[in-house]
One Martini backbone bead per residue (centre of mass of N, CA, C, O) as a GRO file, in nm:
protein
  317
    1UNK     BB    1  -4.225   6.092   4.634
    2UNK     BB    2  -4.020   5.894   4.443
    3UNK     BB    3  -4.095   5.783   4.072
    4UNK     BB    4  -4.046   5.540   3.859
    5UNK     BB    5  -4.035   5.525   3.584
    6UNK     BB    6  -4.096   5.285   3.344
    7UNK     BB    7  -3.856   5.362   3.123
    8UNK     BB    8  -3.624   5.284   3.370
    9UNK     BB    9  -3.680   5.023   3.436
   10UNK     BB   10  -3.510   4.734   3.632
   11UNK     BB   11  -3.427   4.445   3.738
   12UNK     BB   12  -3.351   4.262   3.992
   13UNK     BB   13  -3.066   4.127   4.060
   14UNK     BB   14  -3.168   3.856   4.163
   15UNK     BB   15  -3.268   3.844   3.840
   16UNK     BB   16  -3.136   3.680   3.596
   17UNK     BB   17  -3.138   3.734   3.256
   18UNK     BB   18  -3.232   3.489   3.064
   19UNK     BB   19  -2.990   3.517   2.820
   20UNK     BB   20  -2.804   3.436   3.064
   21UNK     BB   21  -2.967   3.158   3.108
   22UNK     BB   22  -2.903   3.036   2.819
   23UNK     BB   23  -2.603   3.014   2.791
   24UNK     BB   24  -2.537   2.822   3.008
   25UNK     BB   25  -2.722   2.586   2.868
   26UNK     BB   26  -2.524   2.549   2.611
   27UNK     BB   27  -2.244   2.529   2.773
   28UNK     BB   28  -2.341   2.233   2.905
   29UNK     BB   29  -2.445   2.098   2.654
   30UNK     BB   30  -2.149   2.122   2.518
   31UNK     BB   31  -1.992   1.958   2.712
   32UNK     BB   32  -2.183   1.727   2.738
   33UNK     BB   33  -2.129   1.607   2.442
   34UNK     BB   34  -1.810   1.625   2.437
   35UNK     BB   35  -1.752   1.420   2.654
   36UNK     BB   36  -1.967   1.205   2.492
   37UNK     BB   37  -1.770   1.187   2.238
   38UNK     BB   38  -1.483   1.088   2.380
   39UNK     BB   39  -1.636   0.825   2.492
   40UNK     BB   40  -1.706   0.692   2.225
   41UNK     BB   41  -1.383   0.730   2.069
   42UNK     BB   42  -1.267   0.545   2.301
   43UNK     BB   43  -1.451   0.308   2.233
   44UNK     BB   44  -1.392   0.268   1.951
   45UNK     BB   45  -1.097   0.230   1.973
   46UNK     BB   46  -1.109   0.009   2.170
   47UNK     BB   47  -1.259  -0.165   1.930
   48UNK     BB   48  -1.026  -0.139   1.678
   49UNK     BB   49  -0.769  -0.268   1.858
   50UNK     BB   50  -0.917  -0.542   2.009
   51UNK     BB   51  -1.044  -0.659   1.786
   52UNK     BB   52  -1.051  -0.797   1.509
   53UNK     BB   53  -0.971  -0.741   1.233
   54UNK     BB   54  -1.249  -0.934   1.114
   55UNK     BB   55  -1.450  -0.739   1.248
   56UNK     BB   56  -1.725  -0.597   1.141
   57UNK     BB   57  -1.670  -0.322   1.327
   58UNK     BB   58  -1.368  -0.242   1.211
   59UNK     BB   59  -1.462  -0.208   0.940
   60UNK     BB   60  -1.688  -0.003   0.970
   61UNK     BB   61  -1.522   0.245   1.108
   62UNK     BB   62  -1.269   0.239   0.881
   63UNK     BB   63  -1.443   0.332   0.623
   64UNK     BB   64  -1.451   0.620   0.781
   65UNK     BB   65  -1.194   0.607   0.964
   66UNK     BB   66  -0.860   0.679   0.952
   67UNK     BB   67  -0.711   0.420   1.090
   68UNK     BB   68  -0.445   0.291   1.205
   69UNK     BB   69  -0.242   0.010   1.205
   70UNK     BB   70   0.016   0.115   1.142
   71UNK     BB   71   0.333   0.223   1.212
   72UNK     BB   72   0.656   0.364   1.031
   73UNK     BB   73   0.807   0.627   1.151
   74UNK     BB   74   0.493   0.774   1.128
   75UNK     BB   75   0.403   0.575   0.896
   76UNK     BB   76   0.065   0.522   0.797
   77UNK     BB   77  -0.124   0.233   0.797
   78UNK     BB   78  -0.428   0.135   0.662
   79UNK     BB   79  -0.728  -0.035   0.675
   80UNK     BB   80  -0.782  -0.014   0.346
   81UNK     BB   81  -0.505  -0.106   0.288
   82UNK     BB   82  -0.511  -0.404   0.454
   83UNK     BB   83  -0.835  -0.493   0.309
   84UNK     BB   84  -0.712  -0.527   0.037
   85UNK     BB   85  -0.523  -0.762   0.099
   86UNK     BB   86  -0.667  -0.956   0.281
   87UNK     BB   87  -0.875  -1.024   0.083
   88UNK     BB   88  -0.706  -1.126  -0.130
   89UNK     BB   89  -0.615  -1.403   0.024
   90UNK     BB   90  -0.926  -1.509   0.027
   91UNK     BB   91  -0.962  -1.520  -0.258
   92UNK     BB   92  -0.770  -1.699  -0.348
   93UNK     BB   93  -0.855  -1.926  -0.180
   94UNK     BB   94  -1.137  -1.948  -0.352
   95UNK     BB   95  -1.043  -1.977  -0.648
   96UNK     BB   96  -0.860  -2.194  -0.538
   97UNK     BB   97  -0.968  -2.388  -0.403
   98UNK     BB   98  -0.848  -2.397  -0.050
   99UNK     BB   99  -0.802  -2.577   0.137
  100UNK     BB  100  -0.832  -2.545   0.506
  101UNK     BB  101  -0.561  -2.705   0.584
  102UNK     BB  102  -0.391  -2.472   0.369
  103UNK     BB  103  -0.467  -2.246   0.527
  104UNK     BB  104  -0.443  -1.990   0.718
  105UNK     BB  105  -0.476  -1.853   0.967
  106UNK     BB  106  -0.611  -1.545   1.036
  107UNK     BB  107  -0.388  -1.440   1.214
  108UNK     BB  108  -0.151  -1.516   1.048
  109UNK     BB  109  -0.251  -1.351   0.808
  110UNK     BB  110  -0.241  -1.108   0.905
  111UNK     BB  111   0.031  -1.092   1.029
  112UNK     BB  112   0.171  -1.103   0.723
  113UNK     BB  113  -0.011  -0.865   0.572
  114UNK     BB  114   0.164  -0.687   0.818
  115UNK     BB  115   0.443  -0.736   0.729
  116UNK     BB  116   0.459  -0.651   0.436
  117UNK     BB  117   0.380  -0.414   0.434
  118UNK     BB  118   0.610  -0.251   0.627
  119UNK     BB  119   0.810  -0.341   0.407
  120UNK     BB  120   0.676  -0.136   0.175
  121UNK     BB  121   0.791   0.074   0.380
  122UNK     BB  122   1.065   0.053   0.379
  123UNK     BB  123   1.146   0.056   0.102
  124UNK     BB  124   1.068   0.345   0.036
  125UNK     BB  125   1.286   0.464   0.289
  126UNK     BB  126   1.516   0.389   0.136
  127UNK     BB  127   1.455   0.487  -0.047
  128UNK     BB  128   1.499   0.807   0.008
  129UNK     BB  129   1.780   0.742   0.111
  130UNK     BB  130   1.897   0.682  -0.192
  131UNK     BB  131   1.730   0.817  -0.444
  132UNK     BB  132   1.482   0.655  -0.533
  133UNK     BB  133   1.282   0.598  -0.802
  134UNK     BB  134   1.032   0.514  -0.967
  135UNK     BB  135   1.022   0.296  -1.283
  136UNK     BB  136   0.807   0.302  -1.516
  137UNK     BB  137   0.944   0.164  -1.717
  138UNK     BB  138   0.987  -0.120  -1.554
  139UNK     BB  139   0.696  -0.137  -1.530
  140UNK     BB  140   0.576  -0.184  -1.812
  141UNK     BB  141   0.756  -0.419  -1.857
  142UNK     BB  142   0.635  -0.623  -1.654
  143UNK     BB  143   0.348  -0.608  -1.800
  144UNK     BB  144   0.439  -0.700  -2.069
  145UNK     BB  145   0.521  -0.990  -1.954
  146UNK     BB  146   0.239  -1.076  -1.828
  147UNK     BB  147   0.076  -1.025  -2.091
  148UNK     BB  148   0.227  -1.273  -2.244
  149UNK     BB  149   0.175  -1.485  -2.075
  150UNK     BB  150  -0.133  -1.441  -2.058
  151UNK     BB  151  -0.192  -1.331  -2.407
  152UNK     BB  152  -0.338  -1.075  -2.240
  153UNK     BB  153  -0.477  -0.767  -2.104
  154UNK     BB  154  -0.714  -0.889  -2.045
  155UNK     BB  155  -0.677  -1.167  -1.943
  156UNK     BB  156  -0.497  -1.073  -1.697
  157UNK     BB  157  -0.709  -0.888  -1.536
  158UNK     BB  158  -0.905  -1.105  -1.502
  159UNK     BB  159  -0.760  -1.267  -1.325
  160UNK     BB  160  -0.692  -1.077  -1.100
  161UNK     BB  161  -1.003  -1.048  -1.042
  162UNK     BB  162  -1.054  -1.367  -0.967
  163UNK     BB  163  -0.803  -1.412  -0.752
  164UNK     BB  164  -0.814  -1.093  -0.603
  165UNK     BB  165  -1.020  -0.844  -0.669
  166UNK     BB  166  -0.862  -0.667  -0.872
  167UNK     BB  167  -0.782  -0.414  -1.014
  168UNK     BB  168  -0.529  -0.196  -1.147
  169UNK     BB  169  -0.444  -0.095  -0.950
  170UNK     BB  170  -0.404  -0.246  -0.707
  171UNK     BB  171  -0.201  -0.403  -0.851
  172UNK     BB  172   0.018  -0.179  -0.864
  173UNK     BB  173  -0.032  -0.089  -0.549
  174UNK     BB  174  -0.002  -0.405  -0.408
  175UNK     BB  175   0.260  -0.540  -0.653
  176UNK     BB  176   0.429  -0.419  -0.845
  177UNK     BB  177   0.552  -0.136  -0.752
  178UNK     BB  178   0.715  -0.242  -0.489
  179UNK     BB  179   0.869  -0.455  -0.628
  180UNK     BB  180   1.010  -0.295  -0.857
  181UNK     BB  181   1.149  -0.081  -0.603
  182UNK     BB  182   1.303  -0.327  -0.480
  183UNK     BB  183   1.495  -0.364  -0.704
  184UNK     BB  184   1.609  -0.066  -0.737
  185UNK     BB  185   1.722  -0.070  -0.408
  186UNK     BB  186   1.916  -0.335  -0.459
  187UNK     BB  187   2.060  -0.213  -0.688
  188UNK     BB  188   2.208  -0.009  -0.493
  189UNK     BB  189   2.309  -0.211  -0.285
  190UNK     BB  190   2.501  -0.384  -0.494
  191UNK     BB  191   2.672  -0.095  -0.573
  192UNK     BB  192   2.785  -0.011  -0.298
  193UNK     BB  193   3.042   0.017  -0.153
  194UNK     BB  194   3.024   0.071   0.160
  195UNK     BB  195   2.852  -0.167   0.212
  196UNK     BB  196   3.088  -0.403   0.060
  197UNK     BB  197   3.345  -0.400   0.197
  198UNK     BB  198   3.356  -0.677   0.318
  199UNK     BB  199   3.231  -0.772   0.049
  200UNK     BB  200   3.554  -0.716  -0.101
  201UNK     BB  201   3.773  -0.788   0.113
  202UNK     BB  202   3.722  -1.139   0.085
  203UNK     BB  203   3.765  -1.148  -0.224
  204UNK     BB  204   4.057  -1.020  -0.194
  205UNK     BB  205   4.194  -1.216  -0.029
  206UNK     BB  206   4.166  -1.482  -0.171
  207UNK     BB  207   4.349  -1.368  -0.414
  208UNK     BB  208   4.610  -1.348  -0.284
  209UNK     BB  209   4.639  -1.630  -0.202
  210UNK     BB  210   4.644  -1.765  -0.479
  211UNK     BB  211   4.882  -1.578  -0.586
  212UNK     BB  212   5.048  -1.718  -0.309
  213UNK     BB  213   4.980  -2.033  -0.402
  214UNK     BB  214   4.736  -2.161  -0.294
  215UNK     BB  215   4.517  -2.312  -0.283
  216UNK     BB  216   4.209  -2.342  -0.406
  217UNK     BB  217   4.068  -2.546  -0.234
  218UNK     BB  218   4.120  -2.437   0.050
  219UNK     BB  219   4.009  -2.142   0.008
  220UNK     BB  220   3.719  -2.274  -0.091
  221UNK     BB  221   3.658  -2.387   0.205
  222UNK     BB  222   3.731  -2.115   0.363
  223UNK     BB  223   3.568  -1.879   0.180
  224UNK     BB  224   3.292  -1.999   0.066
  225UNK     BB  225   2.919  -1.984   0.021
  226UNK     BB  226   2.927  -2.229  -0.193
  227UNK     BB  227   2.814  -2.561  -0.162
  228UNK     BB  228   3.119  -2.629  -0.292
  229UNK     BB  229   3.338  -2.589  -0.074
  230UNK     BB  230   3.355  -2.857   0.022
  231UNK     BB  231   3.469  -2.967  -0.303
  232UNK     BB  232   3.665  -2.666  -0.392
  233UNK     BB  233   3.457  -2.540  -0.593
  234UNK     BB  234   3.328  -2.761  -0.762
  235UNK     BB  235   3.110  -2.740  -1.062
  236UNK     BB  236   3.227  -2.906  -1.314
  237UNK     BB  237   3.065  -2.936  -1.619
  238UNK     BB  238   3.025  -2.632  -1.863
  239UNK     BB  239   2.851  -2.461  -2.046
  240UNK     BB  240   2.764  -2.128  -2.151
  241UNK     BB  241   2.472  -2.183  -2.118
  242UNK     BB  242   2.535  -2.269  -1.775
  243UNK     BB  243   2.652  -1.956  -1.705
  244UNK     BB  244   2.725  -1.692  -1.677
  245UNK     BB  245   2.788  -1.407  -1.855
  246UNK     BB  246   3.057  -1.332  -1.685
  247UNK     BB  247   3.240  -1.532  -1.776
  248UNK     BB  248   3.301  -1.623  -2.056
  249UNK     BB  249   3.538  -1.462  -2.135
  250UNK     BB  250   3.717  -1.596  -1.931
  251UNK     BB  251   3.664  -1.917  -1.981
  252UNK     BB  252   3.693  -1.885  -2.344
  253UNK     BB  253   4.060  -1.750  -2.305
  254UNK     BB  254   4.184  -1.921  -2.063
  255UNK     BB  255   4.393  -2.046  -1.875
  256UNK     BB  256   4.494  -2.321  -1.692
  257UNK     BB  257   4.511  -2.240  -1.379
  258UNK     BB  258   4.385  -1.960  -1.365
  259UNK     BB  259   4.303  -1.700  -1.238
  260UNK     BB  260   4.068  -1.481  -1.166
  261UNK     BB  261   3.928  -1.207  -1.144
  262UNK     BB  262   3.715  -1.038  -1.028
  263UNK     BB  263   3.366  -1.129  -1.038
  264UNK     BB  264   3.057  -0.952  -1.119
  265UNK     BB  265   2.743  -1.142  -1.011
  266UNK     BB  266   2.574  -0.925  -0.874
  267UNK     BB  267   2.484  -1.082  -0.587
  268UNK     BB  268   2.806  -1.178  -0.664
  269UNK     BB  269   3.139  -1.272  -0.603
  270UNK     BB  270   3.406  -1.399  -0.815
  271UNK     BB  271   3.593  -1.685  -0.873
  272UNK     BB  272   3.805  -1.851  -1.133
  273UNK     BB  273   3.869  -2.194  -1.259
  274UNK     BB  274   4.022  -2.378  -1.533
  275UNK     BB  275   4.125  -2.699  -1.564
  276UNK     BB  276   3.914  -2.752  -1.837
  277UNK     BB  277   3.867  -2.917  -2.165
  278UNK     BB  278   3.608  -2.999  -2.369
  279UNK     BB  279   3.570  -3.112  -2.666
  280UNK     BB  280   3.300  -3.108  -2.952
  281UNK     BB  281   3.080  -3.099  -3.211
  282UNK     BB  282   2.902  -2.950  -3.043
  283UNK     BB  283   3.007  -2.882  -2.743
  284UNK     BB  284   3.203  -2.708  -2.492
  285UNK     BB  285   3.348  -2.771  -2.206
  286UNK     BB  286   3.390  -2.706  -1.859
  287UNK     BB  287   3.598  -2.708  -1.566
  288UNK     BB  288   3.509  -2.542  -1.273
  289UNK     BB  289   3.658  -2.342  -1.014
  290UNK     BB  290   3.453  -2.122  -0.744
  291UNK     BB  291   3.445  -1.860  -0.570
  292UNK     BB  292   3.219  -1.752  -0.341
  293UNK     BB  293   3.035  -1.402  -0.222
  294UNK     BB  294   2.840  -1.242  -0.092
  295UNK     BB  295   2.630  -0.982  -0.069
  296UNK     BB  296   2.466  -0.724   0.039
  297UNK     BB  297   2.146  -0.708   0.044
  298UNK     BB  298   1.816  -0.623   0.130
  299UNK     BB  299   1.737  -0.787   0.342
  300UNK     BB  300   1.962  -0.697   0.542
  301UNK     BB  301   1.938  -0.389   0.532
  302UNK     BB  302   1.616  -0.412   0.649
  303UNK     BB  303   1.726  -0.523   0.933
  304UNK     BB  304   1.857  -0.257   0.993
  305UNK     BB  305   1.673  -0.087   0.993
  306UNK     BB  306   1.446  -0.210   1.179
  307UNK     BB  307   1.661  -0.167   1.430
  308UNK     BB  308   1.629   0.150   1.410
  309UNK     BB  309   1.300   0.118   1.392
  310UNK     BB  310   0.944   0.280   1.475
  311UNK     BB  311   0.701   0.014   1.550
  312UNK     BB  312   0.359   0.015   1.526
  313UNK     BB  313   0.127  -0.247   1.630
  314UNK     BB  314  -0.255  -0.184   1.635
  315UNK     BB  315  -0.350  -0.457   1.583
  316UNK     BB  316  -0.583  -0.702   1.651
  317UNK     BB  317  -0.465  -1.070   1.549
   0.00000   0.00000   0.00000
């Protein structure tokens, strides 16, 4: 009868080795710890997305988790700068006793400062479609001006801290910094032609009729889009100092009921015809006739654009 040595025994087959028999429950183990992992995250997604923006529970879990409140164009606004504007406009509320029922009801409230960020994310976006980059120096410009009406950079800042609980960089980053941008992009938008081609056409069809002698007010009443054209463009009497100042050249040079060319004035087009002047000792008047044509705007442009991008409000308000 052969036996077998004892250095050469191995366990019976049906008998699995220990080690293979840890590894299979650390693999269950880790199964079940992920499963459970991923039922915690839709459970807290779905408490972040569904419970109100300014629930307890969803400060606490975004003040750790990066979760966008909106998408636009795939490009994420997060809860933590959602909560530095919200909170900003409670504290302005609280700065300024503002009585309760002058107050945004919260709602409505979120509703408002997720539609302005949402803004300063397009304005952005048309920013870079543009090639507009933030001017520092017209930042600064805008800051040494808040800085002299309010007497000094200390002073200024003191109040922004009490009305709106903010430092210097917060106002920067969620207040002068987009208005600044949106104003950089108003301004290419009003000086684009191929934008403008509309109120350019418009405003010198105008200029072609009253040169082929039709009423300057009949022209005015049916193109003006200022307030005045129903009583044919007229402006009344004005002094140089109360007039934009692109008409100046024109209206204290020409002649009585002589049509002016266009005038680019900012964010509108106009014709001007001087009827009158009253001289005196103090100053002239002018009595001025003007057809206005509004250019396409800022806000024009960002409607366009909206309606042809992708916004997801993930936030319940």
């Amino acid at each position: 009868m052969e036996i077998t040595p004892l250095n050469e025994y191995s366990p019976s087959p049906v008998t699995p080795p220990l080690k293979s028999t840890n590894k299979k429950f650390r693999l269950l183990i880790g199964l079940s710890f992920g499963a459970l992992l991923l039922v915690v995250l839709a459970a807290v997604s779905t408490a972040v997305y569904f419970l109100p923006a300014n629930d307890m529970l969803v400060r606490s879990v975004t003040a750790v988790v990066p979760y966008p409140v909106a998408l636009v164009n795939l490009q994420p606004i997060s809860f933590k700068d959602f909560y530095k504007e919200y909170d900003a406009l409670e504290t302005f509320y609280e700065a300024n006793q503002t009585p309760e029922e002058e107050q945004l009801p919260a709602t409505e409230r979120a509703s408002n400062v997720l539609d302005s960020m949402i803004d300063h994310i397009v304005v952005s976006q048309l920013a870079k479609q543009y090639s507009v980059e933030l001017d520092p120096v017209k930042v600064e410009e805008n800051l040494q001006a808040a800085f002299t009406q309010s007497g000094s950079e200390e002073a200024f800042y003191t109040e922004i801290e009490r009305v709106f609980n903010w430092t210097r960089q917060d106002f920067l980053t969620h207040a002068l910094e987009p208005l600044v941008l949106a104003d950089q992009v108003e301004e290419k938008v009003l000086s684009d032609a191929t934008l403008q081609t509309e109120t350019t056409d418009k405003i010198n069809q105008a200029l072609t009729r009253i040169k082929n002698n039709e009423d300057f007010a009949t022209v005015a009443g049916e193109v003006s889009e200022d307030t005045t054209a129903a009583s044919g463009g007229d402006l009344g009497h004005l002094t140089v100092a109360e007039m934009p100042e692109e008409w100046t050249n024109f209206v204290t040079t020409a002649e009585l009921n002589v049509i002016s060319e266009v005038i680019d004035v900012g964010q509108v087009y106009t014709l001007v015809m001087v009827t009158e002047k009253v001289e005196s000792e103090e100053e002239t008047q002018y009595n001025i006739k003007a057809i206005v044509v509004y250019k396409r705007g800022l806000a024009e442009v960002m409607d366009s654009f909206l309606e042809s991008s992708k916004i997801w409000k993930l936030m319940q308000v």
